[in-house]
C-alpha positions in Angstrom: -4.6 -16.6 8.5 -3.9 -19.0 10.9 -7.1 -21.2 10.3 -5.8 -21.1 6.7 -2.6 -21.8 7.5 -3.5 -24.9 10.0 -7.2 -25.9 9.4 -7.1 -29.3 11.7 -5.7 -27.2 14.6 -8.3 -27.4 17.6 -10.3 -24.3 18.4 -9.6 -23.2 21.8 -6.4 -23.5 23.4 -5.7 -24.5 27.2 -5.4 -21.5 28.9 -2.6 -23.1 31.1 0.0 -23.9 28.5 2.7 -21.1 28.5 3.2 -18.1 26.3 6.2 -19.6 25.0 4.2 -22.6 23.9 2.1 -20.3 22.2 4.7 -18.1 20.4 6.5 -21.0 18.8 2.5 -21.8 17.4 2.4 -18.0 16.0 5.6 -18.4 14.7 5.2 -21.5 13.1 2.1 -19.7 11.8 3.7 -17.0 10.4 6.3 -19.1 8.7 4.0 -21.0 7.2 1.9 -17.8 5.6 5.4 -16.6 3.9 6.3 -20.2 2.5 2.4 -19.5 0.7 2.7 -16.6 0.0 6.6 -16.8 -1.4 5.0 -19.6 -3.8 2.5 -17.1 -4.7 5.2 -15.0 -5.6 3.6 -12.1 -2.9 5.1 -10.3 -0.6 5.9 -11.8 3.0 3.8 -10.8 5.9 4.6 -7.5 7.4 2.3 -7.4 10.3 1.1 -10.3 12.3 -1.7 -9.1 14.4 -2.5 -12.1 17.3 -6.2 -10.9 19.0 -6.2 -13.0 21.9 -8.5 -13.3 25.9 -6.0 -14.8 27.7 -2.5 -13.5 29.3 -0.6 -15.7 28.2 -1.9 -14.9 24.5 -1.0 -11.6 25.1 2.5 -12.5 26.0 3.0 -14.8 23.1 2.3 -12.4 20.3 4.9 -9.9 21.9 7.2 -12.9 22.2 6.4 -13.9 18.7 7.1 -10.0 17.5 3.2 -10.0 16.6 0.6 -7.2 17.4 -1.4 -8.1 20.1 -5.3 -7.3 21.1 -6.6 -8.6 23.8 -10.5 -9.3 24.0 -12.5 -9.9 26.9 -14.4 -12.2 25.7 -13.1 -15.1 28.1 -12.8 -14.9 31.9 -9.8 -12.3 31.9 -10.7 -8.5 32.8 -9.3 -5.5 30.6 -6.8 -5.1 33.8 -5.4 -8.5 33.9 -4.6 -8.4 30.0 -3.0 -5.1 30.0 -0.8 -6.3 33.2 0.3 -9.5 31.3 1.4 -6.7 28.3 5.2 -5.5 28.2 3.7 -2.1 26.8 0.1 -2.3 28.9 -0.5 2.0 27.4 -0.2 1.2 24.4 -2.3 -2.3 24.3 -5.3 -2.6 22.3 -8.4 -4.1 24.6 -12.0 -5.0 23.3 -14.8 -6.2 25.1 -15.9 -8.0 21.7 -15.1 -9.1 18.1 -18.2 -7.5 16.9 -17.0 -4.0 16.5 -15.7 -2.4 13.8 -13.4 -1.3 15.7 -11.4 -4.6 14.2 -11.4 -4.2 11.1 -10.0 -0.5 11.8 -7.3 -2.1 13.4 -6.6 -4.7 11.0 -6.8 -2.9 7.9 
C-alpha cells in the first residue's frame, strides 16, 4: 500500500535515519490508506504489516503499532533484526521476498 499511497517516495531509505523517523512515515502511511479507503466507503485498515532489512525498520513498525518482518535481504543478519525487536520470539525473519511464505503471512 505504501507505494500506492506515496508513489514519488524514493525507493530505499538511509539506513541511518531513526526508527522514529520511520514510524511517523508508516503512520502517515497508514493514515493516508484509511482517508482512501473511507472515500471508498471500505473499511479502515486493520493490520499494517511493515516487512523491513534494517533495525531500525523493525523498530519503526512496532513503534507505528504495525506487524513487522524482517528480511535479510540487506546487510543485517537474522540476529541483529530479532535483537532490534521488542518481541525478538515471536518476530517473523526471511532470508527473501521470494517465498510463499509472504503471502501466507500476509493473507
Amino acid at each position: 500500500m505504501h507505494w500506492r499511497c506515496f508513489p514519488s517516495f524514493p525507493k530505499g531509505w538511509d539506513i541511518s535515519k531513526p526508527a522514529s523517523d520511520r514510524a511517523e512515515l508508516l503512520r502517515a502511511a497508514r493514515a493516508k490508506a484509511n482517508a482512501a479507503m473511507a472515500a471508498a466507503e471500505e473499511a479502515a485498515v486493520e493490520r499494517h504489516i511493515h516487512i523491513g532489512d534494517a533495525p531500525y525498520d523493525i523498530q519503526a513498525a512496532e513503534m507505528a503499532g504495525c506487524v513487522p518482518i524482517g528480511v535479510t535481504t540487506g546487510i543485517f543478519s537474522e540476529d541483529v533484526l530479532r535483537k532490534a525487536s521488542k518481541n525478538p520470539d515471536a518476530l517473523v525473519v526471511l532470508s527473501s521476498l521470494e517465498s510463499t511464505e509472504v503471502d501466507a503471512l500476509v493473507l
